[in-house]
C-alpha positions in Angstrom: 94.1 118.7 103.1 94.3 115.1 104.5 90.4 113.4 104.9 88.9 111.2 107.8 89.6 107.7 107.4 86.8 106.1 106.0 85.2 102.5 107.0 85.0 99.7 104.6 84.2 95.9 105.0 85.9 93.1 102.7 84.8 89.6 102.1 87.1 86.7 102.2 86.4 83.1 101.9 88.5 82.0 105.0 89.4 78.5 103.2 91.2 81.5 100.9 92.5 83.8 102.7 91.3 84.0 106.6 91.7 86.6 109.2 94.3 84.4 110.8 95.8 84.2 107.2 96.6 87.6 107.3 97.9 87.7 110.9 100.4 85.5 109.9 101.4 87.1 106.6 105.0 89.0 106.4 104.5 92.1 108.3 100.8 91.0 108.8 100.1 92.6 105.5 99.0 91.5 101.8 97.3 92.6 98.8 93.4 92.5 98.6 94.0 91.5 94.8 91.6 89.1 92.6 88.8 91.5 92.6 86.7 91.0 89.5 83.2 93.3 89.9 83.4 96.6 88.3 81.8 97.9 91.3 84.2 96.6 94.4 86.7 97.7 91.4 86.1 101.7 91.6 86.0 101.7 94.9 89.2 99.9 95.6 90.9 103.0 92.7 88.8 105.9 93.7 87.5 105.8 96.8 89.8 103.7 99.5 92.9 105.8 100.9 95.9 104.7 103.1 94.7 104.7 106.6 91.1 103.6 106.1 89.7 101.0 108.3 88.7 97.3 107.4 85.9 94.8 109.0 87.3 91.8 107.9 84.3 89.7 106.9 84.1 85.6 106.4 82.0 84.6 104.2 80.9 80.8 103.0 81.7 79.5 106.2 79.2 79.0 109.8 79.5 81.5 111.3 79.6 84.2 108.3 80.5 87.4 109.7 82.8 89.7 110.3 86.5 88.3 112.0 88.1 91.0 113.1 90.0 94.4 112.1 92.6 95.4 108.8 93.8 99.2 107.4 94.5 99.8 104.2 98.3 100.3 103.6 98.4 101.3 100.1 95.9 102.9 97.9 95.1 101.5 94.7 97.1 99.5 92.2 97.1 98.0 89.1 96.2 94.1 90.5 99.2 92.1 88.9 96.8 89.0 88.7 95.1 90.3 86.2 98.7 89.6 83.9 99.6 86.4 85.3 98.7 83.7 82.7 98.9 81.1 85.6 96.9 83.0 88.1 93.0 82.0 88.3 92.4 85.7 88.3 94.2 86.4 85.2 92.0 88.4 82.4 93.5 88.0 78.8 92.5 91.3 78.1 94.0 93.3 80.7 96.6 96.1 79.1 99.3 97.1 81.5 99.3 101.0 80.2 95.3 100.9 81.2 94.6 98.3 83.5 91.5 96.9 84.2 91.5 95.6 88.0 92.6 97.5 90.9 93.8 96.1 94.3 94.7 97.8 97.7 97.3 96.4 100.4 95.8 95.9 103.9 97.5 95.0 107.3 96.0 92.7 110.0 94.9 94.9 112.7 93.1 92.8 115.2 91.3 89.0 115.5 88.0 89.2 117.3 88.0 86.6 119.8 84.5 85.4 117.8 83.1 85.8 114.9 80.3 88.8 114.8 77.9 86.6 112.9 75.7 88.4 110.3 72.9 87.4 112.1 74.3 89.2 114.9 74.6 92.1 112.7 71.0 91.3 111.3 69.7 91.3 114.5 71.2 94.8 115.9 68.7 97.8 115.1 71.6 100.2 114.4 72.8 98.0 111.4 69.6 97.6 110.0 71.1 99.9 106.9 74.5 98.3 106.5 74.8 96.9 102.9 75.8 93.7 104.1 72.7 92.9 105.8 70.9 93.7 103.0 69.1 90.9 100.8 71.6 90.0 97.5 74.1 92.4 99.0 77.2 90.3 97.4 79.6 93.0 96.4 83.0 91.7 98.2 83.9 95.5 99.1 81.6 97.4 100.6 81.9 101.3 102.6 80.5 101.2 105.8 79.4 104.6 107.8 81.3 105.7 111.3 78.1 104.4 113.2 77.8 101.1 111.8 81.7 100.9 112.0 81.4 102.0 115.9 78.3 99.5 116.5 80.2 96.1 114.9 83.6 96.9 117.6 80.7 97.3 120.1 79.5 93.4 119.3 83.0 92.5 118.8 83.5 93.9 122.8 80.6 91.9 123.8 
């Protein structure tokens, strides 16, 4: 029995890895690795499935907000950072038979043509749930319901 694709938003510092970063990636596709919260962590191993859709969100940049549209090509993984000595996201005690941080591939769906800024997203009644305009909401991987999914491509539209 195959499940609805579920609705997620990711964080990327764009000076990192951008929208347009991922647009111009091989086959517009890469691996959201270099996650380091326990949290983002089971969500990216247990709960994200092939198929399920991605806001794309900038953060640490004017405007924050979300950038445009990914889908997850590959569930979770064991995140080879974590075993790379020369990788910042390397952790010493990672064992590869029970590894410790999980990553996902997405694939570049779609750039908005702007930014829907959070205070766009603040400002919209039918988001006034969504995690990430909540206050000291800073978990990079966040799910997301159908609605507020549906509401942010309306913005995007706009």
């Amino acid at each position: 029995m195959t499940r609805a694709p579920r609705h997620w938003l990711f964080k990327s510092e764009p000076d990192v890895f951008s929208i347009q970063d991922l647009a111009a990636a091989a086959k517009k596709t890469t691996a959201w690795d270099g996650v380091r919260n326990y949290q983002a962590r089971n969500l990216l191993r247990d709960d994200i499935a092939v198929g399920d859709h991605v806001l794309y969100y900038h953060s640490r940049v004017e405007p924050i907000g979300v950038a445009g549209l990914a889908r997850v090509t590959r569930a979770g993984y064991a995140d080879p950072t974590q075993f790379d000595a020369a990788s910042e996201y390397h952790d010493a005690k990672a064992d590869p038979a029970a590894p410790r941080w999980i990553c996902v591939d997405i694939q570049w769906q779609r750039t908005f043509g702007a930014v829907v800024s959070l205070a766009t997203l603040k400002a919209t009644p039918a988001l006034r749930d969504m995690m990430v305009v909540q206050r000291g909401a800073r978990l990079s991987v966040q799910p997301v319901t159908a609605a507020e999914f549906a509401a942010v491509l309306e913005l995007a539209a706009t």
